[in-house]
C-alpha positions in Angstrom: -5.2 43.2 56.9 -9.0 42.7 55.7 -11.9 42.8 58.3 -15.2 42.7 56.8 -18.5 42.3 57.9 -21.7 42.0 55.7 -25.2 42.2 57.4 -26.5 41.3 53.8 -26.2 42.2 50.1 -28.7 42.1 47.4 -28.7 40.6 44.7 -31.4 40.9 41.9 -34.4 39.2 44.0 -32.1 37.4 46.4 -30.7 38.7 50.0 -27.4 36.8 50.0 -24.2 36.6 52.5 -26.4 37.4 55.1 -24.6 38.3 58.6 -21.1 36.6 57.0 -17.8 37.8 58.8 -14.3 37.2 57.6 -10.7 37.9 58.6 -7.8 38.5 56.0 -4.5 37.9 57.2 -1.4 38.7 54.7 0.2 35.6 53.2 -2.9 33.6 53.5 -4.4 31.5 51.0 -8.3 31.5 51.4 -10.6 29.0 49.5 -13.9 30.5 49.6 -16.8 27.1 47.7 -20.3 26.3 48.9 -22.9 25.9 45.9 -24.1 27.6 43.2 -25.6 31.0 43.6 -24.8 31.6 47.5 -22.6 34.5 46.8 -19.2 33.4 46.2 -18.8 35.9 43.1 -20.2 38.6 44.9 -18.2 38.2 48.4 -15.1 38.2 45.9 -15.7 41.3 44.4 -16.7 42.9 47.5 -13.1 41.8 49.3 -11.7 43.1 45.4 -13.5 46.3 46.2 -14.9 45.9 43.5 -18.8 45.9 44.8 -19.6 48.2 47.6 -23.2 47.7 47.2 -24.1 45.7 50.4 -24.8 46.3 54.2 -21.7 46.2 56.4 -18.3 47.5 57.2 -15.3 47.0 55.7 -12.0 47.4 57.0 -8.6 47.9 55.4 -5.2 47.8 57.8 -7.6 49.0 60.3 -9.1 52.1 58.4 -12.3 52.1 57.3 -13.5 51.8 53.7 -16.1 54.0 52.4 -17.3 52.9 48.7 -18.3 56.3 47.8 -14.9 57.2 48.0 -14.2 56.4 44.3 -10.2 57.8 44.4 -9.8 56.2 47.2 -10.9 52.8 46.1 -9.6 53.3 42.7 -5.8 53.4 44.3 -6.7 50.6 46.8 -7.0 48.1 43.8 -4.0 49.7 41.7 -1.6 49.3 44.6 -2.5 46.1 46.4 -4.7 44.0 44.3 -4.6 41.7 41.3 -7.8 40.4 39.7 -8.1 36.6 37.9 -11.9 36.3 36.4 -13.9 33.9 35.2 -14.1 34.9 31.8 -10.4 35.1 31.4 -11.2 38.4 29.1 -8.8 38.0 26.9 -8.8 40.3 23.5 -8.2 37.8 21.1 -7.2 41.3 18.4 -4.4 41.5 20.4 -0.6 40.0 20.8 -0.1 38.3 24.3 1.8 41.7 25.1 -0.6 43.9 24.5 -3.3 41.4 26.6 -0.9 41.5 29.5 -0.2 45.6 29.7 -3.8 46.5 29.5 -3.8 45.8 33.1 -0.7 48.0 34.0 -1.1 52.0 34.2 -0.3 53.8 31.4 2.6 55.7 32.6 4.4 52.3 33.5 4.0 50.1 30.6 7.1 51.1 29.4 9.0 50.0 32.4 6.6 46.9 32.7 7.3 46.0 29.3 10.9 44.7 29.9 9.5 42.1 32.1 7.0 40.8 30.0 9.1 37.5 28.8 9.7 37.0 32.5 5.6 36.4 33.6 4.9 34.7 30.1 7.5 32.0 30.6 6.4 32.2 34.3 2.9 30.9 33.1 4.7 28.4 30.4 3.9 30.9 27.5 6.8 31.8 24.9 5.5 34.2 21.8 4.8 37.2 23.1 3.9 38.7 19.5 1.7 35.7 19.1 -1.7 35.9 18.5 -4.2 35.7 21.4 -7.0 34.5 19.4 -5.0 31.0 18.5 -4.6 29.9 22.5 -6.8 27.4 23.7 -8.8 27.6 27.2 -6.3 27.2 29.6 -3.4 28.8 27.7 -5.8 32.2 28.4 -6.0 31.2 31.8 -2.3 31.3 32.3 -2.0 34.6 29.9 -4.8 36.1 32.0 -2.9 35.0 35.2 -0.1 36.6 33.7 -1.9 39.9 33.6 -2.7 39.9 37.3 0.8 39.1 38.6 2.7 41.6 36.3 1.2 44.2 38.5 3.0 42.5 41.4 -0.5 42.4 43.6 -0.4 42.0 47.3 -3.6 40.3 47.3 -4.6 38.0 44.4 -8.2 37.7 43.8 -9.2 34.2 41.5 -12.6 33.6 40.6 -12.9 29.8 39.4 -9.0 29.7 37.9 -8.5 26.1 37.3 -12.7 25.4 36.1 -13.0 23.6 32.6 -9.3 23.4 32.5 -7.7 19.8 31.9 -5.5 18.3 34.9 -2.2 19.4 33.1 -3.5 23.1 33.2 -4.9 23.0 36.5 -2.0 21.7 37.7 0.1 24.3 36.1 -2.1 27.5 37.1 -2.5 26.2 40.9 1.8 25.5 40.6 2.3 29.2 40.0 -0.3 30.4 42.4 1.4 28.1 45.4 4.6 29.8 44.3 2.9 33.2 44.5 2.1 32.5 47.7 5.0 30.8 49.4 6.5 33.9 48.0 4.4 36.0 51.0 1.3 37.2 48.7 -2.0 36.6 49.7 -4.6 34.9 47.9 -8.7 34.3 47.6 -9.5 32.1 45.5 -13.4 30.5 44.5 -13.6 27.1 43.4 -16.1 24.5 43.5 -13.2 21.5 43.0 -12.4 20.5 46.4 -9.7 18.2 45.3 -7.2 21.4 44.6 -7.3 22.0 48.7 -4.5 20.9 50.8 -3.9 21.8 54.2 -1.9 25.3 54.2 -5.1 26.8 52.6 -8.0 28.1 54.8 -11.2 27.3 53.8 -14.4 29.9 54.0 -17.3 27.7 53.1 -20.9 29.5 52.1 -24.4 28.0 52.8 -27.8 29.3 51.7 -28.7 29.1 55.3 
């Protein structure tokens, strides 16, 4: 599915992912960890292409991606990708609905909008008209994971999903993201706690070397 290559990517002063290769096949579930500032972010939002700003290639079902191409990368992440940050970016002005639909197209929310209820009690969340400024950290975790999957991604990208959450919200977030998953999507996730690996997860492991 994904074949990329990156000879090396700047970042501020630092050269980082120097000559790293990877290999993306659909249904996966990829753990990408190694320590702090060796690129995990950035090799995340290059897979997300989200960052084209490195040397190498990058390939999508065997056709080659060229960043420049801005519609072309535009509908890459509409159609196949969902996105879970690390600042959950949650706008605490707005209902849980209207925090969830900002990430669907305009010209569907109207459809989406009927299966709202559906990913909020998928994430444990039941007052949609509720006020997103009231949920506590890992509630707008889930409500942010909600976001991603109403799109119904191929490819889930998680940057640090489960961090500063307690262990009844880890547990919760990595229990619908197995599910995803067992379900056929693929996922990439960043984390830095080794105790959510298990052995149907492949793990990509960064060094500064």
């Amino acid at each position: 599915m994904i074949n990329l290559y990156i000879h090396k990517k700047k970042f501020r002063d630092k050269t980082i992912l120097i000559d790293t290769s990877l290999k993306i096949m659909e249904g996966g579930f990829y753990i990408i960890t190694g320590p702090s500032g060796v690129g995990k972010s950035s090799l995340l939002n290059i897979i997300g292409l989200l960052d084209g700003d490195f040397y190498g290639d990058y390939m999508f079902y065997d056709e080659k991606i060229y960043f420049y191409d801005c519609n072309k990368t535009q509908e890459l992440r509409r159609s196949y990708f969902g996105y879970i940050f690390q600042d959950s970016l949650i706008n605490e002005r707005q209902d849980l609905i209207r925090n969830i639909l900002c990430s669907v197209e305009y010209s569907k929310q109207k459809e989406k909008k009927k299966t709202v209820d559906h990913f909020l009690s998928m994430v444990g969340l039941h007052f949609k008209n509720g006020c997103s400024s009231v949920l506590s950290g890992g509630e707008k975790q889930r409500l942010a994971l909600a976001r991603a999957l109403i799109k119904q991604p191929k490819i889930l990208l998680a940057d640090e999903p489960t961090a500063s959450l307690d262990k009844e919200n880890k547990k919760i977030i990595m229990s619908i993201l197995n599910s995803f998953n067992n379900e056929g999507g693929t996922i990439i996730m960043v984390t830095h706690d080794l105790e959510l690996i298990n052995n149907n997860m492949e793990v990509i492991t960064l060094s500064n070397c």
